[in-house]
FILUM-911180 format. One line per 2 residues: number of its first residue (from 1); their letters; for each residue x, y, z of N, C-alpha, C, O, CB. Coordinates in steps of 0.1 Angstrom, whole numbers, plus 5000, padded with zeros to 4 digits. Glycine has a CB too. Layout:
# residues N
NUM	A	X Y Z X Y Z X Y Z X Y Z X Y Z  ...
//
This chain:
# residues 232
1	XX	5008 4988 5000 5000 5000 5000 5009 5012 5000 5018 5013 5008 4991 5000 5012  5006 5025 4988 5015 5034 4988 5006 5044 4995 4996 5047 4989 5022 5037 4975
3	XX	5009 5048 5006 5005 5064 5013 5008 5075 5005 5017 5075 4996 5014 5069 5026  5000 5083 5006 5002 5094 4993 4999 5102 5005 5007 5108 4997 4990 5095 4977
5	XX	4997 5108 5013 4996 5117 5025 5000 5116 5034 4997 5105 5038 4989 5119 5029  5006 5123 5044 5014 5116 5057 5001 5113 5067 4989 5117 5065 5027 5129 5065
7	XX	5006 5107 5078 4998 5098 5081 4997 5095 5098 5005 5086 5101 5002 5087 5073  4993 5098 5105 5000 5099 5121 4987 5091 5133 4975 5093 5135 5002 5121 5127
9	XX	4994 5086 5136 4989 5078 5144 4993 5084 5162 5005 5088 5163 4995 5064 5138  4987 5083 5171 4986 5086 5184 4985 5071 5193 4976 5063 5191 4975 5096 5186
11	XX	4996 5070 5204 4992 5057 5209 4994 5060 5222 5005 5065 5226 5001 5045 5204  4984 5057 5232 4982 5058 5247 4985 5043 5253 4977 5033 5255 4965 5065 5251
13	XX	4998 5045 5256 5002 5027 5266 5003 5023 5273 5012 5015 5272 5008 5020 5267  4998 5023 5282 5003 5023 5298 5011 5011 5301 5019 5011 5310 4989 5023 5309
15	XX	5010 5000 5293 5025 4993 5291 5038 4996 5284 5049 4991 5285 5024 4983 5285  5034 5004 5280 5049 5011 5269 5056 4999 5265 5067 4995 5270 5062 5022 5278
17	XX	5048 4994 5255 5054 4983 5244 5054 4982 5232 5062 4975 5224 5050 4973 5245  5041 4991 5229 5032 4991 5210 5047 5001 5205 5056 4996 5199 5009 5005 5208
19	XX	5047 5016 5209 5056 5026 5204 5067 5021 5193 5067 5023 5181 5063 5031 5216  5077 5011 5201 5090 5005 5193 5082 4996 5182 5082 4998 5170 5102 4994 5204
21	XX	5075 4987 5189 5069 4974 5178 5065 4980 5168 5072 4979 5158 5058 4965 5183  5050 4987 5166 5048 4994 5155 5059 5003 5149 5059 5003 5137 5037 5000 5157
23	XX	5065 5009 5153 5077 5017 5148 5087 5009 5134 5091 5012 5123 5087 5020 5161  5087 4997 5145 5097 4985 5137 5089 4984 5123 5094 4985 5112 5098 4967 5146
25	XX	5073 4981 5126 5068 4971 5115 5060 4985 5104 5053 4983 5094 5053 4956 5124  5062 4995 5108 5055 5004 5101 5066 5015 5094 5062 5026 5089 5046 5010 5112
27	XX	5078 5011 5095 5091 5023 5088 5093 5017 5076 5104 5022 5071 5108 5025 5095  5088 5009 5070 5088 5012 5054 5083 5021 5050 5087 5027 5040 5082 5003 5046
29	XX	5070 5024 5057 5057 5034 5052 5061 5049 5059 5054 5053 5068 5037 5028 5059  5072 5055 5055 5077 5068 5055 5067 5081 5056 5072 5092 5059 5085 5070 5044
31	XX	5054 5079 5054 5043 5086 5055 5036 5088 5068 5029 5097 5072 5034 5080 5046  5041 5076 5074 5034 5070 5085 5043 5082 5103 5054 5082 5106 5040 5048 5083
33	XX	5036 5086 5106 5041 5089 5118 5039 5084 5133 5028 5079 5134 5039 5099 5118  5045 5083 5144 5034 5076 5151 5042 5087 5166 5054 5090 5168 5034 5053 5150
35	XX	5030 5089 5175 5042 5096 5190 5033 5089 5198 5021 5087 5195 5044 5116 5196  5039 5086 5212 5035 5074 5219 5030 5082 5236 5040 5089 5239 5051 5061 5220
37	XX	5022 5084 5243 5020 5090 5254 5018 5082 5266 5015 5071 5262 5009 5097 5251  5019 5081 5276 5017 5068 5288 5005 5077 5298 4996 5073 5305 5036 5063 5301
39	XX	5007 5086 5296 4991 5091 5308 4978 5100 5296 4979 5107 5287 4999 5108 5325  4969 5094 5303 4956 5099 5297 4955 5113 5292 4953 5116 5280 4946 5097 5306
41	XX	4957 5121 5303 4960 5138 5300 4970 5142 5292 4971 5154 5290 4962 5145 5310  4979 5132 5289 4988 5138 5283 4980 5135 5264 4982 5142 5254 5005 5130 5289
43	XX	4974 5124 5266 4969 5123 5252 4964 5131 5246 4966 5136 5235 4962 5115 5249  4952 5134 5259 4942 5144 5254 4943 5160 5251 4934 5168 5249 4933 5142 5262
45	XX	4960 5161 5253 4959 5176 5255 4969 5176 5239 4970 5185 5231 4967 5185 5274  4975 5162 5238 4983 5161 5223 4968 5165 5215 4966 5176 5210 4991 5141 5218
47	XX	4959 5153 5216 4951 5146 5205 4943 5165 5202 4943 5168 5190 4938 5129 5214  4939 5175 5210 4932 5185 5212 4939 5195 5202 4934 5203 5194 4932 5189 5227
49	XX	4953 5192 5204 4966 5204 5201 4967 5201 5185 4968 5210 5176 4984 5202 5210  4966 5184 5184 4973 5181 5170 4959 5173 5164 4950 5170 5171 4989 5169 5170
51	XX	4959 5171 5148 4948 5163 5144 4961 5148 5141 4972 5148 5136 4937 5171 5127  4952 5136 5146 4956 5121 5148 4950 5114 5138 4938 5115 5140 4953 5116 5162
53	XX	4952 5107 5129 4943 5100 5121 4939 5087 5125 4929 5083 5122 4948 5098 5110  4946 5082 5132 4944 5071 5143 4946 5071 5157 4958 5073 5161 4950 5061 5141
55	XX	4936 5069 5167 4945 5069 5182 4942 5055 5186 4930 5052 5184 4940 5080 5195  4950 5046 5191 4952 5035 5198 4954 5037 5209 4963 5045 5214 4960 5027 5194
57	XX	4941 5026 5219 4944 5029 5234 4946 5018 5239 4936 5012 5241 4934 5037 5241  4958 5011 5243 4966 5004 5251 4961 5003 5267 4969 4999 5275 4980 5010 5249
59	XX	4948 5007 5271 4947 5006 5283 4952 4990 5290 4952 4979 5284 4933 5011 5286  4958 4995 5310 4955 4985 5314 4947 4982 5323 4938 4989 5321 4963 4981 5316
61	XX	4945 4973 5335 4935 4963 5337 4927 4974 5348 4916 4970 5353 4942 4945 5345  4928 4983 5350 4919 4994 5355 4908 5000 5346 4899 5007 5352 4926 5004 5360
63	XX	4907 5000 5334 4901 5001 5323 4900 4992 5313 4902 4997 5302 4903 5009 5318  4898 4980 5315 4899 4967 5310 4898 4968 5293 4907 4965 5286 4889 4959 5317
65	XX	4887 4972 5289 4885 4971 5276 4887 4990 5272 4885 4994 5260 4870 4963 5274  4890 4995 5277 4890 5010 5274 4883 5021 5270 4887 5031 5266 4896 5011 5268
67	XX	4868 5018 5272 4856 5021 5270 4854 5038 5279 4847 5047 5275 4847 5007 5274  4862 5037 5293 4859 5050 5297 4873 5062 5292 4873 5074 5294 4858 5048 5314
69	XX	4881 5054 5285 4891 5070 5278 4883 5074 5266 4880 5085 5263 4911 5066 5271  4880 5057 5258 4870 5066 5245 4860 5071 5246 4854 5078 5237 4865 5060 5235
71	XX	4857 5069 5259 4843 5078 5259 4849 5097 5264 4843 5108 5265 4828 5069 5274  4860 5094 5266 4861 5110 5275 4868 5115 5260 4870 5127 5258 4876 5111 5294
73	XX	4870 5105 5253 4884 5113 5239 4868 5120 5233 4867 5132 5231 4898 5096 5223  4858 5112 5230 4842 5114 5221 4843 5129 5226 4845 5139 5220 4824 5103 5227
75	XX	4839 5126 5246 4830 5133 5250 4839 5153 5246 4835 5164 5249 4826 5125 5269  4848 5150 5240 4859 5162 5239 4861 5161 5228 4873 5163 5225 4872 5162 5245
77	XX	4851 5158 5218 4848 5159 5201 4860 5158 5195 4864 5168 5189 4842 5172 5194  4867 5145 5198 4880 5139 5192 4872 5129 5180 4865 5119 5183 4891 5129 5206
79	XX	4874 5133 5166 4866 5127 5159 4877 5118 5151 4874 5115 5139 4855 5136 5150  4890 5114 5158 4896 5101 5148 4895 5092 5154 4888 5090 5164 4909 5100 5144
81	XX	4902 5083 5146 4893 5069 5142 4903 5066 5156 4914 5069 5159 4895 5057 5121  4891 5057 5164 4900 5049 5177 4898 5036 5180 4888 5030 5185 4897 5055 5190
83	XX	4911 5031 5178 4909 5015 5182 4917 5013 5196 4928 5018 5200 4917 5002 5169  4904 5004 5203 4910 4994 5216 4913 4982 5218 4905 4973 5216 4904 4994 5225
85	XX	4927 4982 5222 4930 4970 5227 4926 4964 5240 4932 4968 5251 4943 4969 5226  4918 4957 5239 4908 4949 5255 4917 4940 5257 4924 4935 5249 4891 4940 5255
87	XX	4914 4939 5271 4920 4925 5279 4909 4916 5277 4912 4905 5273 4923 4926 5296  4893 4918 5279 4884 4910 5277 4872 4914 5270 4870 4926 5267 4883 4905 5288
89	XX	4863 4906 5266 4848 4914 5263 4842 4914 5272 4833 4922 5270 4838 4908 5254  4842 4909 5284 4832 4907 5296 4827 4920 5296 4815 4920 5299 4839 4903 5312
91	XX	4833 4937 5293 4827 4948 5291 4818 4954 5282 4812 4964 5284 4833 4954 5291  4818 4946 5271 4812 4947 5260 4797 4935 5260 4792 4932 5249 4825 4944 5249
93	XX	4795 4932 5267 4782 4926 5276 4773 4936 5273 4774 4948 5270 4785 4923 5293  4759 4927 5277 4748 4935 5283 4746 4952 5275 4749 4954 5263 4752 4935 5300
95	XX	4740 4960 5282 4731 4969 5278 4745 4980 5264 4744 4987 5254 4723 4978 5297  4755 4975 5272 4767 4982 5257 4766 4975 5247 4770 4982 5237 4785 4983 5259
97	XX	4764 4966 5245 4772 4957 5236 4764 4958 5223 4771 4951 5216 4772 4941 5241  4752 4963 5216 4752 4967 5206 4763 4980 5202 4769 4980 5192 4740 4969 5205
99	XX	4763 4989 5212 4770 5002 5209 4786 4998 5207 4794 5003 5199 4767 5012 5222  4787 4990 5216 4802 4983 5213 4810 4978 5197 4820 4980 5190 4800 4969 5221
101	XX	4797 4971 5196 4804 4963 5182 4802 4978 5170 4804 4976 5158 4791 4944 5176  4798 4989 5174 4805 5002 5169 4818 5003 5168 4821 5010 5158 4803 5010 5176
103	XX	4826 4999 5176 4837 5007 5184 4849 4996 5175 4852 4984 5177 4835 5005 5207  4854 5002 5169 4868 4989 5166 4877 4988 5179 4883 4997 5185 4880 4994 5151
105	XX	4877 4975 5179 4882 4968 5192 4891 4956 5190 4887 4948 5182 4871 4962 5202  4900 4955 5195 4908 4938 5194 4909 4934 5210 4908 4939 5221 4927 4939 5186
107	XX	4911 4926 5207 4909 4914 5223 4919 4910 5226 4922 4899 5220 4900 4899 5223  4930 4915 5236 4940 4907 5235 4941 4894 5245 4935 4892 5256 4951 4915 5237
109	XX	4950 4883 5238 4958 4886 5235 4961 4885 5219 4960 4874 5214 4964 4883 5243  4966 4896 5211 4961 4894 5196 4970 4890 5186 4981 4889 5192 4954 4906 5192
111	XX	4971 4888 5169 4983 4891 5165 4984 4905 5162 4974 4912 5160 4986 4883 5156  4999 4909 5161 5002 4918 5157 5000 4921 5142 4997 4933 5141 5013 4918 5161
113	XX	5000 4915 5131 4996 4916 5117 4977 4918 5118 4972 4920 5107 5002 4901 5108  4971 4916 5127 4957 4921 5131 4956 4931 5133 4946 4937 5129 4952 4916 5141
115	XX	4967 4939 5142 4966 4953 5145 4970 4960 5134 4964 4970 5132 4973 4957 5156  4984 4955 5125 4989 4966 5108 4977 4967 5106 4972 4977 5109 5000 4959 5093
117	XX	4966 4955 5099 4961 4952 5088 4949 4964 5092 4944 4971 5084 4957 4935 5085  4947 4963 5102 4936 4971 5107 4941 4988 5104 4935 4996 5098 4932 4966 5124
119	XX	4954 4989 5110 4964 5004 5110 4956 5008 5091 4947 5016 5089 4991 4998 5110  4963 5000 5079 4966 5000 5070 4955 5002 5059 4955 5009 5048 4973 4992 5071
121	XX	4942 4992 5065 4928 4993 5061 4920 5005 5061 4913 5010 5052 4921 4985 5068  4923 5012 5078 4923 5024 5077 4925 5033 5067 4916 5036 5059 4928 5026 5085
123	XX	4938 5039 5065 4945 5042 5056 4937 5048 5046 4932 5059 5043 4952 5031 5051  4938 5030 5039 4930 5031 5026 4922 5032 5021 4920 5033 5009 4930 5027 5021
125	XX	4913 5031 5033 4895 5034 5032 4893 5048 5031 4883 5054 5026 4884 5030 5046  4907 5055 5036 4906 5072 5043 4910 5074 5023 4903 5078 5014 4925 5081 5062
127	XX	4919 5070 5023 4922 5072 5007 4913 5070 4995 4912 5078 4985 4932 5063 5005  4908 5063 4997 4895 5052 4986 4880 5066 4988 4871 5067 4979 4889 5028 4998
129	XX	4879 5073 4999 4870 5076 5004 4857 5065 5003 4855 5057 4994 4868 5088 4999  4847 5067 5016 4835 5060 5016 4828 5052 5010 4823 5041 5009 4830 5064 5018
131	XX	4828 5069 5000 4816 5062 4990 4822 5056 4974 4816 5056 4963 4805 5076 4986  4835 5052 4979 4837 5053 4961 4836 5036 4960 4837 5026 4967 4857 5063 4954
133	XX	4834 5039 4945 4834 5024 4939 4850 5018 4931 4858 5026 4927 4820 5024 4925  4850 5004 4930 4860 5002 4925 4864 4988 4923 4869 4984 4934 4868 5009 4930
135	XX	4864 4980 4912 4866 4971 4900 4876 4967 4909 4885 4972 4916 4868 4977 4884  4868 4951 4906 4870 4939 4912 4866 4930 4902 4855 4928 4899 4864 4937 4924
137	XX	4877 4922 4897 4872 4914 4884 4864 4923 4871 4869 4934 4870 4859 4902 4891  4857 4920 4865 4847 4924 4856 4835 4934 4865 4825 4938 4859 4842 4911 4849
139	XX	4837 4935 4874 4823 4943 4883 4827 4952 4885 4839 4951 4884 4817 4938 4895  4823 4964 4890 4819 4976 4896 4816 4973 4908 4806 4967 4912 4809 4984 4888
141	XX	4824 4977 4915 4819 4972 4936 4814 4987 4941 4821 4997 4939 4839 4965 4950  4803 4988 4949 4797 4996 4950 4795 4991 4967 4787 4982 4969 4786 4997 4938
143	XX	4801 4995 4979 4802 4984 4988 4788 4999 4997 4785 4997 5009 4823 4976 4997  4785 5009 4992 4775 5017 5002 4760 5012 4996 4749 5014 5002 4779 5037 5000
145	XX	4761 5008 4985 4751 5003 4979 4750 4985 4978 4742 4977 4971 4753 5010 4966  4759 4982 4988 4756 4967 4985 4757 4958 4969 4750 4948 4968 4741 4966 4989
147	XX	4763 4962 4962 4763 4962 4948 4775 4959 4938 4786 4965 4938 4759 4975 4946  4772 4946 4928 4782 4949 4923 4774 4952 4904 4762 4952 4901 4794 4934 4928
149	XX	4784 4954 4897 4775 4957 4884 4788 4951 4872 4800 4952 4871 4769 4979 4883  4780 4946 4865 4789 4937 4858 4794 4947 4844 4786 4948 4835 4780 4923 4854
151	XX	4806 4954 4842 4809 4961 4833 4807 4961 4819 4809 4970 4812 4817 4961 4835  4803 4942 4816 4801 4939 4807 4786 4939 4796 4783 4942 4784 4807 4930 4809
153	XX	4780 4936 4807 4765 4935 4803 4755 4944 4814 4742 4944 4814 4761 4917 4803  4763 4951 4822 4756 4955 4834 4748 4947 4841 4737 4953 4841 4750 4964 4830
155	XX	4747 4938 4847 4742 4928 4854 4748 4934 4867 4759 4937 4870 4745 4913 4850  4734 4932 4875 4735 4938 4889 4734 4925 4897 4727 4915 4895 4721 4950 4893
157	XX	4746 4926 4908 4744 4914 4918 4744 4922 4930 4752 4930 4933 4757 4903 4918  4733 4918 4935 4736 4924 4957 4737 4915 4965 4731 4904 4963 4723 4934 4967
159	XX	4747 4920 4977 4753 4916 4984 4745 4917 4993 4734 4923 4992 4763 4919 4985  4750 4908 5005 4748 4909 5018 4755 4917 5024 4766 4920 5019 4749 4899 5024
161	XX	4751 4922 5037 4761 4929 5048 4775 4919 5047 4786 4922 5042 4753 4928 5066  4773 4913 5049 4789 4904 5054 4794 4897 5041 4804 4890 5042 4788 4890 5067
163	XX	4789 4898 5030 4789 4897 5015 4799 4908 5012 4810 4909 5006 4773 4898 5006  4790 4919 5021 4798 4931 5011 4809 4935 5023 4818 4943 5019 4786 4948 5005
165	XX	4811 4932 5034 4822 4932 5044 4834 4926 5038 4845 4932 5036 4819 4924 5056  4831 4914 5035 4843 4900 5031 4855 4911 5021 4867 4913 5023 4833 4882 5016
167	XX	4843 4918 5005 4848 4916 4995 4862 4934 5000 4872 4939 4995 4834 4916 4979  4850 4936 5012 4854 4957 5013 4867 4953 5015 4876 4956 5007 4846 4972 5029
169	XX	4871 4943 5029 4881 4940 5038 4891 4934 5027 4901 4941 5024 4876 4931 5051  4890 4921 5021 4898 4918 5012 4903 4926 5003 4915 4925 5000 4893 4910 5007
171	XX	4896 4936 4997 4899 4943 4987 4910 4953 4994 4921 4956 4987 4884 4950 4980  4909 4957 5002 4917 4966 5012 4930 4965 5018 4937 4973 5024 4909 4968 5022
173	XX	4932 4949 5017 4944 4947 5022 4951 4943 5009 4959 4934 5013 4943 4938 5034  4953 4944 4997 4959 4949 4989 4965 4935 4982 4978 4934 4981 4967 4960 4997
175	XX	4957 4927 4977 4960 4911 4976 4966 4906 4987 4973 4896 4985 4969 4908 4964  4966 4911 5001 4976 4899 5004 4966 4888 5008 4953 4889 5007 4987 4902 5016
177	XX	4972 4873 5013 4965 4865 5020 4959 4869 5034 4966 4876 5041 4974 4854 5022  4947 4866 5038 4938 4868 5046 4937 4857 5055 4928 4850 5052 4927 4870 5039
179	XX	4944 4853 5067 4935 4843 5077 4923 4840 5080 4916 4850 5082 4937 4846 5088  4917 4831 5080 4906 4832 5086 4902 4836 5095 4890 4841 5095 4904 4826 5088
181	XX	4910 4835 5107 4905 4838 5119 4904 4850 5120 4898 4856 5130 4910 4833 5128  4913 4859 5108 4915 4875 5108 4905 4878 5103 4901 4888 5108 4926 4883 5101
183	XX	4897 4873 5094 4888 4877 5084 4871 4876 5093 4860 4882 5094 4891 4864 5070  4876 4863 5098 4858 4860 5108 4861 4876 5115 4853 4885 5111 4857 4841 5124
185	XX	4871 4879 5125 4875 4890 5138 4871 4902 5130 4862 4909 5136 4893 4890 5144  4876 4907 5119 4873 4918 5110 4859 4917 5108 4853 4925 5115 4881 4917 5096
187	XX	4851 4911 5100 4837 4911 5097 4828 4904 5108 4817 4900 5104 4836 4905 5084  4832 4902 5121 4821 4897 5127 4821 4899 5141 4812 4897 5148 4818 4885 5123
189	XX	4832 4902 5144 4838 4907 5153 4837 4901 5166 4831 4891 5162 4835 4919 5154  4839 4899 5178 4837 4893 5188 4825 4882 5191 4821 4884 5202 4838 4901 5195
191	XX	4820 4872 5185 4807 4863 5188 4812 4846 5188 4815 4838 5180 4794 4865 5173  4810 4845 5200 4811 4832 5203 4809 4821 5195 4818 4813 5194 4805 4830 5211
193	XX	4795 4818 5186 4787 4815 5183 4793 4811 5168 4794 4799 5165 4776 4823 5187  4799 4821 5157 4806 4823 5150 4819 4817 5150 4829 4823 5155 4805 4833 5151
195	XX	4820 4805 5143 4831 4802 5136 4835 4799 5121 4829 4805 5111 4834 4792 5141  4844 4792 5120 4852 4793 5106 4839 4787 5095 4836 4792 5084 4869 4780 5106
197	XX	4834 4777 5102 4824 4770 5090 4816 4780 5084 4811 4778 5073 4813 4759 5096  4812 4794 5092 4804 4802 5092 4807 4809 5079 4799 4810 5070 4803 4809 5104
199	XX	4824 4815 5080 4829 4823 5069 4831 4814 5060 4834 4819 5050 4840 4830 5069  4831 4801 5061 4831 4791 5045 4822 4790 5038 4824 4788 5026 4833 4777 5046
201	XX	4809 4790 5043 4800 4792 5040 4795 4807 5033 4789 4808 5022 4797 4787 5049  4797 4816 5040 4796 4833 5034 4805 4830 5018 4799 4832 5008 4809 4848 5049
203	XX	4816 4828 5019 4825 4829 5007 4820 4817 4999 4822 4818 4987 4842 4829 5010  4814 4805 5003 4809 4797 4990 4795 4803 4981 4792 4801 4970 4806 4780 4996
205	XX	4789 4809 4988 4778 4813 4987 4782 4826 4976 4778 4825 4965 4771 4816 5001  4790 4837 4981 4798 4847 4976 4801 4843 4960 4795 4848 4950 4811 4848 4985
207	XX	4809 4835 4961 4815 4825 4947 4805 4826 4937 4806 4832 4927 4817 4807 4950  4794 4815 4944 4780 4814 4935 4777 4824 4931 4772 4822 4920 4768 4811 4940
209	XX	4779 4840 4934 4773 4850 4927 4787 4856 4920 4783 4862 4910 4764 4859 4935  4796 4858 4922 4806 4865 4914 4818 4853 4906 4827 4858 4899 4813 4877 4926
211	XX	4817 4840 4908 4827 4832 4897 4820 4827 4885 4808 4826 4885 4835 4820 4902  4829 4824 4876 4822 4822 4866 4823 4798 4868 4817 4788 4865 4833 4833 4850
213	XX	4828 4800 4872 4827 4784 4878 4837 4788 4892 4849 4792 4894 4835 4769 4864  4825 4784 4899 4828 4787 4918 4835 4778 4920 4839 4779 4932 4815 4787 4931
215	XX	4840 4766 4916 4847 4755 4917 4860 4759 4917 4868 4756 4926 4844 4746 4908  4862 4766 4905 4873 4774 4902 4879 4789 4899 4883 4796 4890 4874 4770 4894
217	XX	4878 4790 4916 4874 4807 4916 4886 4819 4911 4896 4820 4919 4870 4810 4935  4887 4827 4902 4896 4833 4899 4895 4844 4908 4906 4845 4914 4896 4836 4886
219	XX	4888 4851 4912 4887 4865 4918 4887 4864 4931 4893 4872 4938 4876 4872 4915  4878 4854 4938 4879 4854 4956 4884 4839 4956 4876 4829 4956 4861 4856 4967
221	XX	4899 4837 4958 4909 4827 4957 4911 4823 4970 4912 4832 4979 4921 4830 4951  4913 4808 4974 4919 4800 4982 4933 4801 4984 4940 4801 4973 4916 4788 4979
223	XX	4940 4802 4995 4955 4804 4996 4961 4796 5004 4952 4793 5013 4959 4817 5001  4972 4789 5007 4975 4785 5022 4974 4793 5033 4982 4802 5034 4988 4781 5023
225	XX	4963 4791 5044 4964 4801 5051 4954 4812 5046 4955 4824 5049 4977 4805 5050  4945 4807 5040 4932 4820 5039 4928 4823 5028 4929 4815 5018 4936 4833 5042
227	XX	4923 4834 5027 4922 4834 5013 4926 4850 5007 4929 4859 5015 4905 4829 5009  4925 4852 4994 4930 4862 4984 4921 4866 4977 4913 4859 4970 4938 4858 4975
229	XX	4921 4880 4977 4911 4888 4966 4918 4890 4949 4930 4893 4947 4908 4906 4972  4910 4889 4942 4925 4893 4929 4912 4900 4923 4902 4894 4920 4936 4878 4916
231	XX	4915 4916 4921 4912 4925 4918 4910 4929 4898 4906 4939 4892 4920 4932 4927  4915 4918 4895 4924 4922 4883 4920 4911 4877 4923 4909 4866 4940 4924 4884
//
């Protein structure tokens, strides 16, 4: 993924461990900035002063899932994008937990290529903007409209929510291979209930409407290890 804008990220840690690591895995991308804070006030008086395109909040086990800094970053019309790293969901229970699965969250303990991919998706959604469309195979992907449209004959196919999740997320990380278990966590986010058979099923189904023989899928591909979008 090439950054065409610089790019700055804010990270609140009260372990002071993310700073170096992402630093390491993110200095190819020279676009990329990142400054690291360990107390709350100190973020919020950065995050106030400077605009952050991402803030990551590293809380620890006194704010378990980190739900009361994002609410104080909101409640102080901090409108960048903020991901939390939880110790557990047990907070994300009960009367929050629709409002939750708002909130991009990872559960630790997580991988680290969970946290880039997510860094990076960002990115390029910020880049791509919202609403735009953009060719995937022979189709026109239209992911605000649920939609794909066939360039050739115009044939309209719609998606599902998690139809049109699979293809946004895949498409976004830029061909690479996709885990599963990254791919279920990305589009479905924390549910017990929800396993792998679930996304085998989403993508066979998927197939049926966008290969030309699903047996032999050119565009949403099988990989060792997950699967592949090929855009092209």
């Amino acid at each position: 993924m090439n950054i065409t804008n610089g790019k700055r990220i804010l990270i609140f840690d009260e372990e002071s461990i993310l700073n170096d690591i992402l630093g390491e895995h993110l200095k190819f991308h020279e676009q990329i900035l990142i400054a690291s804070i360990e107390t709350k006030a100190g973020v919020l008086r950065k995050a106030k002063d400077e605009f952050f395109d991402i803030i990551i909040i590293n809380s620890g086990p006194s704010d378990a899932c980190g739900l009361n800094f994002y609410n104080l970053l909101r409640s102080n019309g901090l409108t960048s994008h903020i991901i939390l790293l939880t110790f557990s969901n047990t907070s994300f229970d009960s009367d929050i937990r629709a409002e939750a699965y708002t909130i991009d969250h990872i559960t630790k303990p997580f991988r680290l290529g969970l946290l880039l991919n997510r860094i990076l998706t960002h990115f390029r959604q910020q880049e791509l903007g919202e609403n735009s469309s953009y060719n995937i195979g022979p189709y026109n992907f239209q992911p605000v409209n649920k939609l794909l449209v066939n360039r050739n004959n115009l044939k309209e196919i719609y998606l599902t929510d998690k139809e049109t999740a699979i293809l946004k997320y895949l498409y976004n990380t830029s061909e690479s291979v996709i885990s599963k278990d990254v791919l279920l966590d990305e589009v479905w986010g924390y549910n017990e209930g929800v396993t792998t058979h679930t996304l085998e099923t989403h993508i066979y189904r998927l197939r049926q409407k966008i290969e030309i023989d699903s047996t032999n899928a050119k565009i949403l591909v099988t990989e060792p290890g997950g699967y592949r979008l090929v855009p092209k």
